[in-house]
C-alpha positions as CSV (number, residue, x, y, z in Angstrom):
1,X,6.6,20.5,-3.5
2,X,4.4,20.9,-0.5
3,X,0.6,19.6,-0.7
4,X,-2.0,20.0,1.0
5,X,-3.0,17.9,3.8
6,X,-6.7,18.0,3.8
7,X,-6.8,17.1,0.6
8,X,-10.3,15.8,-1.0
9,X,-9.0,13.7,-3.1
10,X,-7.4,11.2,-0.3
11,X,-9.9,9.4,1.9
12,X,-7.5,9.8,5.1
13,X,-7.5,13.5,5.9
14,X,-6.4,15.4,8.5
15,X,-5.8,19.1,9.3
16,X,-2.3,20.0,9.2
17,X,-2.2,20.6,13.1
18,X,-3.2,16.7,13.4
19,X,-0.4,15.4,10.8
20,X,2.7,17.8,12.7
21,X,0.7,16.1,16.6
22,X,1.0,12.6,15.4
23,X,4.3,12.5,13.5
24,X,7.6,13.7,14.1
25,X,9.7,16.1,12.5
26,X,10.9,14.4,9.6
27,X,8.1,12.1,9.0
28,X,6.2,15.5,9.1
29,X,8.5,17.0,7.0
30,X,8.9,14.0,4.6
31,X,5.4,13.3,4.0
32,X,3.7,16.0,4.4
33,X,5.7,18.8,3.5
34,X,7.5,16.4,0.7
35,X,11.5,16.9,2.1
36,X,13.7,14.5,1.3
37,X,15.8,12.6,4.3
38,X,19.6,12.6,3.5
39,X,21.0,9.2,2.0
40,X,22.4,6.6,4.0
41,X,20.6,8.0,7.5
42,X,17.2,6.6,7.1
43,X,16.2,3.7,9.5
44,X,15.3,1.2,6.4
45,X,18.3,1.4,3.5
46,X,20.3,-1.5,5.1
47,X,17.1,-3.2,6.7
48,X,16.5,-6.2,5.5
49,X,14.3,-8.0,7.7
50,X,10.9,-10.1,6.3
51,X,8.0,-8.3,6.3
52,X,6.1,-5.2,5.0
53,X,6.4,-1.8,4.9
54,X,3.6,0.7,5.7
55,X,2.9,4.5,5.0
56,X,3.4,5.9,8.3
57,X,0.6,8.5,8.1
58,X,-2.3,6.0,7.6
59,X,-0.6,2.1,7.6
60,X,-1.5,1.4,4.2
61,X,0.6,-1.5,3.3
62,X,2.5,-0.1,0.6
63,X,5.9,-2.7,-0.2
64,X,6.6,-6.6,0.8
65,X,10.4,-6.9,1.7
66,X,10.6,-9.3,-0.7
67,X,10.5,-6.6,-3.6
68,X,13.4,-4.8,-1.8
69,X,16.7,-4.6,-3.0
70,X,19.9,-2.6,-3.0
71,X,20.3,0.3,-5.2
72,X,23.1,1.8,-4.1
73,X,21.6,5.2,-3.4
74,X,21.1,5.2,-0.3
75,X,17.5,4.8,0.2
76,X,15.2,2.0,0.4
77,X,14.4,0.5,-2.6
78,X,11.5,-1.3,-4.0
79,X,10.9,-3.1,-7.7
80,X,7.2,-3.1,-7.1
81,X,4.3,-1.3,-4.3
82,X,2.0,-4.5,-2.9
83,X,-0.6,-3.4,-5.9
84,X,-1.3,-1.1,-8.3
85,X,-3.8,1.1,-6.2
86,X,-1.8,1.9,-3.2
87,X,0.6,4.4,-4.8
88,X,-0.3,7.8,-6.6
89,X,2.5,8.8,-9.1
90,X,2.5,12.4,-10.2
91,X,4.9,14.2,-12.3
92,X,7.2,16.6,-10.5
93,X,9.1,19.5,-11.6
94,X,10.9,20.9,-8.4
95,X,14.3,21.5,-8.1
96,X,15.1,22.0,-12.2
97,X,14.3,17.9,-12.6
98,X,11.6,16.1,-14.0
99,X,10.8,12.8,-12.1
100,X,7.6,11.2,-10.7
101,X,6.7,11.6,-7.6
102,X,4.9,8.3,-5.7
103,X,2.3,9.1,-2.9
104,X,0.3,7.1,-1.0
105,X,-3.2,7.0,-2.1
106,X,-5.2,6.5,0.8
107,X,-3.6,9.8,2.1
108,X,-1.5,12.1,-0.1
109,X,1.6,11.5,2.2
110,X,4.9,12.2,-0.1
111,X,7.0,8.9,0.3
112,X,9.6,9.4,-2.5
113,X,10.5,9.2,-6.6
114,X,9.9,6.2,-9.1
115,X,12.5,5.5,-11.6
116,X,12.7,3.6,-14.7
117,X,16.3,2.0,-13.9
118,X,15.6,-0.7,-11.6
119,X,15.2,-4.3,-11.9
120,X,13.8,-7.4,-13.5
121,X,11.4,-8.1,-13.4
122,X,9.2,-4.7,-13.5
123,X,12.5,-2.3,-14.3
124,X,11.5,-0.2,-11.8
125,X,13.0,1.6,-8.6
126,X,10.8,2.8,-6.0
127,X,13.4,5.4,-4.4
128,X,11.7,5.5,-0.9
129,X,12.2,7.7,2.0
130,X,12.6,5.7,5.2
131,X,11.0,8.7,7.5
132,X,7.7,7.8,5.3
133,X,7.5,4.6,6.2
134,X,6.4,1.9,8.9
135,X,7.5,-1.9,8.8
136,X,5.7,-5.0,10.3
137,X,8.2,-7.8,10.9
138,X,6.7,-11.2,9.5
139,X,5.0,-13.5,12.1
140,X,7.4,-16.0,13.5
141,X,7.4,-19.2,12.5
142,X,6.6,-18.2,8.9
143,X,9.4,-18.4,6.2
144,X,10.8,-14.9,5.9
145,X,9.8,-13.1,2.6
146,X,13.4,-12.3,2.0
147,X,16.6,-12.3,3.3
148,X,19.9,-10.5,2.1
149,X,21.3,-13.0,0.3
150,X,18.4,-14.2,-1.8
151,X,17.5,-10.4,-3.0
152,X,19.1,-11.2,-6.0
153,X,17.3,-8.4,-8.4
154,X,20.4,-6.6,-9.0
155,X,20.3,-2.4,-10.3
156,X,21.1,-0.9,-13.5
157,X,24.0,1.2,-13.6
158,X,22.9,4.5,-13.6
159,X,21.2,4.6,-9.9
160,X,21.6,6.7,-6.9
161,X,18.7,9.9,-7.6
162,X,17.5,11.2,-4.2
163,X,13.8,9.9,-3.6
């Protein structure tokens, strides 16, 4: 489900000459070319740091690690974006299924699927590709956002769809 990368609609744009220059393959491929990274090889499913998570095309902030949690699929995993107007979600066909597809709004970059089997409190699973994203670790000093053991939202049975 490849888009276009200089599309109006985003406010970042770039032509697709700048994107494939300043990314690397698979973020290229990922984002802007909407591929999908194999589970269980990204560099954020097992991360569990404190801090946020950025698109990597444009650094929109786009997840706190405190809505992070472990689905199981292989992915990283979010029960809700940092707002309501970071992420696009568009219906997508592809490959005989019918999901929703999640973008970045700011500029069009592909970052995975939304599901409707995820936790308390938004039942939500933001099935995220880790090639499409950035992280920030949180400022020292500050208490961390989350940690392993207190990301207690826990997954309906039923998880594991690619992003």
């Amino acid at each position: 489900m490849s888009h276009s990368t200089d599309d109006p609609r985003y406010p970042v744009r770039k032509p697709d000459a700048q994107w494939r220059q300043a990314l690397g393959e698979i973020e290229y491929q990922v984002t802007r070319k909407a591929a999908t990274e194999r589970a269980f090889t990204g560099r954020f499913w097992d991360h569990w740091e404190g801090g946020h998570y950025d698109c990597v095309c444009c650094g929109t902030r786009l997840f706190h690690s405190k809505t992070k949690f472990d689905a199981g699929c292989g992915w990283p995993s979010y029960w809700e974006p940092v707002n309501d107007q970071v992420i696009e979600a568009l219906p997508d066909r592809s490959h005989g299924m019918v999901r929703v597809e999640v973008r970045c709004r700011q500029c069009g970059a592909h970052l995975g699927h939304v599901f409707e089997d995820g936790p308390h409190p938004t039942g939500l699973r933001y099935c995220i590709n880790s090639a499409s994203l950035s992280f920030t670790a949180q400022p020292a000093g500050q208490a961390a956002e989350s940690t392993p053991a207190d990301n207690t939202p826990t997954p309906t049975p039923g998880t594991g769809s690619a992003p």
